[in-house]
Structure formats: C-alpha cells, structure tokens
Phi, psi and omega in degrees: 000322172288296188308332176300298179327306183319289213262357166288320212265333136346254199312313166289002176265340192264306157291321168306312182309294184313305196275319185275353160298288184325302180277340166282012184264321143304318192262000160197049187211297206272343181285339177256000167086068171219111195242071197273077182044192166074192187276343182270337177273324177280311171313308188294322207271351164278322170311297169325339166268313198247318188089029162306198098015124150288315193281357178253002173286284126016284181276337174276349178257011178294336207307310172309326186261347181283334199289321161328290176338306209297312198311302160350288198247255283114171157289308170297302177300305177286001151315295194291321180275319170312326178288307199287341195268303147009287201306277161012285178333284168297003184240331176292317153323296188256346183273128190259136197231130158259162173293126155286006170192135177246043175274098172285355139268355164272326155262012149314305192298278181293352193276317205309297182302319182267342176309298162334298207294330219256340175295310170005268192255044175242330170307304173292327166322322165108045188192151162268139183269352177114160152107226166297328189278009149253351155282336174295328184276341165286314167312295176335310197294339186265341164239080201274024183275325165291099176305142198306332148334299176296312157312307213274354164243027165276322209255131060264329212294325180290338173274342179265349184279297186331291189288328145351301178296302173282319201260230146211189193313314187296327187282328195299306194328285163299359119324291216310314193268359164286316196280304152008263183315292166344271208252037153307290180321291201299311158298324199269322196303318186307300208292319187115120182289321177295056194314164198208148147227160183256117175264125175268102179262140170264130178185146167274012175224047164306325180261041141284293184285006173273308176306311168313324151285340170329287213271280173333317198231344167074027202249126185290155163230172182221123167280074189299129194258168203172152204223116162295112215302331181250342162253357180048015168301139171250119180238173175245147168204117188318094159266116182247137166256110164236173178285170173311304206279356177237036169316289195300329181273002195247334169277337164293335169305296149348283166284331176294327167267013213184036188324346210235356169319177194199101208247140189234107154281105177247169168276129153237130193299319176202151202230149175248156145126171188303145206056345165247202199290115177298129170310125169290128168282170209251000000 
C-alpha cells in the first residue's frame, strides 16, 4: 500500500511539476525575448527567428537526450521523463495562455520562480522534463558533490550568450536573473521546505545541556567525544539538528547553563529522520 501511494504521489508530483514548467514560458518568458537557458530557452530564442514551435522545437532537439537517458537512467526514469518533455511540449503548444505582463523584470522574477517550482518538483518525481536538466542530473550522478542546480547553471550559461546575440544584452541579463531564480527555487522544492540547522556546543556542562534539550524540547542530541588540540584535555561536544523556528529556544538553553560555551552553527541541506521529513519507502 506505501508503494503505491509513492508512485501515485510520483505521477502527481510529475504532472503538476510538468504543467507549472510549461506555462511559464506563454505566460512570462517567450512574448518578452526572455531565453531562461536549457533547451526550451534555446527553442524561444529559434521561435524569434524562424516563428517555429517552442514546444515542438523542444522535443526534437530532446530526442537526442532522451535516448541517453533511456540508455542510462533506467526504464523508470526514462518513462517518466518522456511523459513530462511530451507533457512540457504540448502545453506550450496547445494551451492558449496570454502573457501576463510584458514587464521583463517581473517576468524574469515570476516566470524564473514557477519555472523552479515546477523542475522541482518533476525531479523529486523520480523524472526530468528533458534538455539540460537531463544532462545535468546524468553529471550529478557522477559528480554528485555539485548540486543539479549548479550543473544546469553552468550548461545553461551558452543559451544566455546565445540570447545576448539574437536579442541584445538586456534580455541575456534577464535570462541570467530568470535562471537565478529558477534555480534557487528548484534546490530548494529537491531539498525539502523543511531547512534545519546543526549545533556543535563546546561546553563544560554538555550532558547538563543535553539533558535539557532532551526534556524541553524533546530533540535528540549526540555526544561526540573529542580532545583539545593545546590541552590535550578529552571532552564532549554537543550535536543537535533542530529546526529554524527552535534556534532561540535552544540557544536560551545554551546560555542559561553555559553563558561561556562556544556554539558552532552549520546550515543542513537536508535532514531525514525522526522530527524531520521521513524518508519514503521504497
């Protein structure tokens, strides 16, 4: 029965991603000469030359990337991607959309944001719409220290030169800050809204304050044993992953037993596990 749901919530995660992709490029990308990289940005900027398709422009130069994929990625992953670059195509084609602003920085901003919203989530789908973000997510599998994010806005950067060229500077500018945005957007919908951070406390009273966190907050911690590098001392040192909204109550602990602690703050991209988002089974 969980696997099912998984792959209902797939496919509906996989259509949605797909449809809110699609439209932003009628309603704020191709009527302003706005080319926000990748292969549906290299098709606008041929539609402005030739008045070809975007979206059947689109699927002919995916084809080539798709077969990779197919080769690659799996049956699944390539199923899956073939419904959204399809999908993709076809709503840019057929559905009739007007622009909705012919401001090109709000529609840098907003196309930039639901286009991000919508890679997101055909990514987290277990699927690709095709073009760069499927070379990028094939580099990822091999260099995966770089985020897909990162990939697509290095391989995007030659469609923005590109649109520079046909269009004039201002438009590659507002590509720049559409793909920006994108994919700002786009790491975060892969990652998960729920952000976290990990506290290292150095303190001579850690299992006091461990405890506190225990009892207060109900949040696990972990007691890293550890050696001072000039005392050559063995201590403990406190790690907690909590959330954003309980940073103030975990740092008033913190200070009401250990005004003189020494607090280490990282960012974590993604936190799995009991009190944050449970890993789907599989």
């Amino acid at each position: 029965m969980l696997h099912k749901n998984k792959h209902i919530t797939q496919w509906i995660s996989l259509a949605v991603g797909t449809f809110l992709m699609a439209v932003s490029f009628p309603l704020f990308f191709i009527r302003n000469d706005i080319a926000p990289g990748g292969v549906s940005g290299l098709a606008t900027i041929i539609y402005a030359l030739t008045g070809f398709p975007v979206g059947m422009m689109s699927a002919i130069i995916n084809v080539p990337l798709f077969l990779i994929s197919w080769r690659h990625m799996g049956r699944a992953f390539a199923a899956k991607s073939l419904v959204a670059m399809l999908g993709v195509s076809a709503v840019i084609d057929l559905l009739p959309m007007s622009v909705v602003t012919t401001d090109p920085v709000l529609a840098s901003i907003f196309g930039g944001a639901l286009m991000g919203v919508g890679l997101g989530l055909v990514i987290r789908s277990g699927a690709t719409t095709g073009g760069t973000d499927m070379a990028a997510m094939l580099i990822h599998q091999k260099v995966p220290i770089i985020s897909v994010g990162g990939f697509l806005l290095a391989i995007d950067f030659c469609v923005v030169v590109l649109s520079g060229i046909v269009f004039n500077l201002q438009s590659a500018m507002y590509a720049v800050i559409s793909i920006f945005i994108s994919t700002q957007v786009m790491d975060r919908v892969i990652e998960g809204l729920e952000s976290a951070k990990a506290f290292f406390v150095f303190s001579s009273k850690t299992s006091e304050i461990a405890d506190a966190v225990l009892l207060k907050m109900e949040r696990g911690v972990t007691l890293l044993h550890a050696q001072g590098a000039y005392s050559r001392q063995e201590k403990d040192v406190l790690l907690c992953v909590i959330t954003r909204l309980q940073i103030p109550q975990f740092k008033a602990i913190v200070e009401e037993l250990d005004p003189s602690a020494f607090l280490v703050v990282t960012d974590v991209r993604e936190a799995l596990g009991e009190g944050f988002t449970r890993p789907s089974p599989e």
